[in-house]
C-alpha positions as CSV (number, residue, x, y, z in Angstrom):
1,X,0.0,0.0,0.0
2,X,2.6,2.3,0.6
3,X,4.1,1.6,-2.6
4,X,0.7,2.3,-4.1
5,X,0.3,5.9,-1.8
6,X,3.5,6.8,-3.4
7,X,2.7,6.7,-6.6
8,X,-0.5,8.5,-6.1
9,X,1.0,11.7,-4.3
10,X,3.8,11.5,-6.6
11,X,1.8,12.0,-10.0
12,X,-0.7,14.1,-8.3
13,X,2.3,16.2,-6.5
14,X,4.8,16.1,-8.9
15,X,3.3,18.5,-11.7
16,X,2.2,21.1,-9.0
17,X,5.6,21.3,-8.1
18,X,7.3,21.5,-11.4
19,X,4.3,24.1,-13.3
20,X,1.5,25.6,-10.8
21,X,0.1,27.0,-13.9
22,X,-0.3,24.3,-15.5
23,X,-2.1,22.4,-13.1
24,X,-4.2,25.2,-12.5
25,X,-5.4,25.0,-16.5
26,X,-6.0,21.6,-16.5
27,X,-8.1,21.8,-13.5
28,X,-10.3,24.4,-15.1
29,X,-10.3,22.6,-18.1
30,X,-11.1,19.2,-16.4
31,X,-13.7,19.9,-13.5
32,X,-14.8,16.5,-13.4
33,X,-11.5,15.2,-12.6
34,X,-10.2,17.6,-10.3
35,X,-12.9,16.9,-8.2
36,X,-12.8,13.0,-8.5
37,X,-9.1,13.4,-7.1
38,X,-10.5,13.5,-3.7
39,X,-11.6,9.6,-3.6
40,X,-7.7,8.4,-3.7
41,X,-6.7,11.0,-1.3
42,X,-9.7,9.9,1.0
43,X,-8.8,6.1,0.7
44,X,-5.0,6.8,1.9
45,X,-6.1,9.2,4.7
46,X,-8.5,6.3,5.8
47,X,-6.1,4.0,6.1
48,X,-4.4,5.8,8.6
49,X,-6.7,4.6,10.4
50,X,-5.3,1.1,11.6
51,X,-8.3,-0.8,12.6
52,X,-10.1,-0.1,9.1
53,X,-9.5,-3.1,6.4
54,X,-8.6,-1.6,3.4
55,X,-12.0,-2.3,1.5
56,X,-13.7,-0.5,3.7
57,X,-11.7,2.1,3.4
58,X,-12.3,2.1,-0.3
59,X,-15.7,1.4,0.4
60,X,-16.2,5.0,2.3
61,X,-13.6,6.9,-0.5
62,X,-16.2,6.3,-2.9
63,X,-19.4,6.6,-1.0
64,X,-18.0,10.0,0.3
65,X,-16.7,10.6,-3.5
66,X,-20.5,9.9,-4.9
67,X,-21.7,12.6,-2.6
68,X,-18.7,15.1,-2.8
69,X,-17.8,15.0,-6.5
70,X,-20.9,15.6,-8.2
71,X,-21.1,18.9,-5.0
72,X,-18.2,20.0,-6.5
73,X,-18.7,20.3,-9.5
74,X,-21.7,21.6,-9.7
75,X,-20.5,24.5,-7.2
76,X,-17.2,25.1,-9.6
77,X,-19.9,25.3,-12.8
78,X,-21.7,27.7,-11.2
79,X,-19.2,29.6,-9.9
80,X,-18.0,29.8,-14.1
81,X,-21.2,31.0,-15.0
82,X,-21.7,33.6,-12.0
83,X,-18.0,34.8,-13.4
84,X,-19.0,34.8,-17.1
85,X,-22.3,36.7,-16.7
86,X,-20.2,39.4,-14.3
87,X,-17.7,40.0,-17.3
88,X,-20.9,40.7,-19.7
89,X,-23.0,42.7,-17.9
């Protein structure tokens, strides 16, 4: 798992650190995604937890993803169109 954790922060973390800006287009070109990164992060921070098994650990990242990603990006989208409508009028 830690192996597995690695990997994870590493290609999540890595292009922050080597171009901000970057990463800051692609998460406002990708608002799905951006959001859906929260379910690995949530699964490693659960398993912190050491009397959870792992499946239940994945179990809850996606049950709390289900709920958070779709909150997310509909908050994001209508942030965009509160922005956009600002700029014309």
């Amino acid at each position: 798992m830690g192996l597995l954790a690695f990997l994870t922060y590493g290609l999540l973390l890595g292009p922050a650190a080597l171009s901000m800006s970057r990463v800051r287009r692609w998460s406002a070109d990708h608002v799905v995604l951006d959001a859906a990164i929260f379910v690995p992060l949530c699964f490693f921070a659960l398993l912190l937890i050491p009397v959870l098994p792992w499946w239940v650990a994945a179990l809850a990242a996606v049950a709390t993803g289900a709920v958070l990603v779709p909150f997310g990006v509909r908050r994001r989208t209508a942030h965009r169109a509160r922005a956009a409508q600002q700029a014309d009028g």
